[in-house]
C-alpha positions in Angstrom: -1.2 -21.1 -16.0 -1.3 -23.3 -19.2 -4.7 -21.9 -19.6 -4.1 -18.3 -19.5 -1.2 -18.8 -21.6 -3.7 -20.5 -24.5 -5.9 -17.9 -23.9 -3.2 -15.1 -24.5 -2.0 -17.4 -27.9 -5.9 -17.2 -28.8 -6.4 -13.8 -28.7 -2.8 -12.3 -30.1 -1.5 -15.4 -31.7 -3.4 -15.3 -35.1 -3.3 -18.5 -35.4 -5.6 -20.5 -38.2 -6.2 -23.6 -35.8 -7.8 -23.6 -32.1 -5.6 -23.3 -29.4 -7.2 -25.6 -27.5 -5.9 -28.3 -30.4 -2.4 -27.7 -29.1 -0.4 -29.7 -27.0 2.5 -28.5 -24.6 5.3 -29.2 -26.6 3.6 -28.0 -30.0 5.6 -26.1 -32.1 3.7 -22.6 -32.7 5.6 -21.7 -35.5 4.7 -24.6 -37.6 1.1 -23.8 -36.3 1.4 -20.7 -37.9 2.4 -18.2 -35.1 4.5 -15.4 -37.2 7.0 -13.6 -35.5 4.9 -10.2 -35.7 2.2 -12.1 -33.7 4.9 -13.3 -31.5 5.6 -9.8 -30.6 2.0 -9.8 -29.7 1.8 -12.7 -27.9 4.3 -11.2 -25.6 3.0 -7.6 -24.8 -0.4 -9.7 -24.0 1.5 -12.0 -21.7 3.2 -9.1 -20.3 -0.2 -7.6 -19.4 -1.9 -11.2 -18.7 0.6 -11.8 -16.0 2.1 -8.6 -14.8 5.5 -9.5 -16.1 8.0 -7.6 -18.4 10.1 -9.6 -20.7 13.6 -9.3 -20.6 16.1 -9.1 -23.6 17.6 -12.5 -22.5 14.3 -14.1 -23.1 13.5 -12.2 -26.1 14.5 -15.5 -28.5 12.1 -17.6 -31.0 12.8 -20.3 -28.6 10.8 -18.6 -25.7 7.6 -18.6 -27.9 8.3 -21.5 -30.0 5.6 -23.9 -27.6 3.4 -23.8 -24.5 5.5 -25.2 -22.7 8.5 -22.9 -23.3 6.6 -20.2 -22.5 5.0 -21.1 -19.6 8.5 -22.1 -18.4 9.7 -18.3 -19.0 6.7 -16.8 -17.4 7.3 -19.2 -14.2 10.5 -17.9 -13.8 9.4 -14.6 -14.3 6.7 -14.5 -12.2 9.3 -16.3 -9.7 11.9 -13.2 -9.4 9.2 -10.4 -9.1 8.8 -8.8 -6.1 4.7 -8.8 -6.8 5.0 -12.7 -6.4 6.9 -13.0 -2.9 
């Protein structure tokens, strides 16, 4: 999952360094990840893993590292029907 997730950040993230330089617990916004690419970052996770994003999880702290994302998408992915 960690892998689709840096692919995702690669190709909507904007970001000025490789992804592949990040670690789990990286903060994205001090790697440059600007909440207008965040909003990207999301639509192509939506698409990446068949998920929709609810308000709840609509924070700076769901996108704010790898890790915190992949935790949100886990418990997405979790709930949906698609995944039972």
């Amino acid at each position: 999952m960690e892998e689709r997730i840096k692919t995702v950040l690669a190709t909507y993230g904007r970001l000025p360094d490789p992804v592949e330089s990040l670690g789990r617990g990286d903060d994205l916004y001090r790697a440059g990840l600007t909440s207008h690419a965040s909003v990207n970052v999301m639509l192509g996770l939506e698409d990446e893993f068949d998920i929709e994003f609810p308000d709840s999880l609509l924070r700076k702290s769901t996108f704010e590292s790898i890790g915190s994302i992949e935790d949100a998408v886990r418990s997405l992915t979790a709930s949906s029907p698609l995944s039972a």
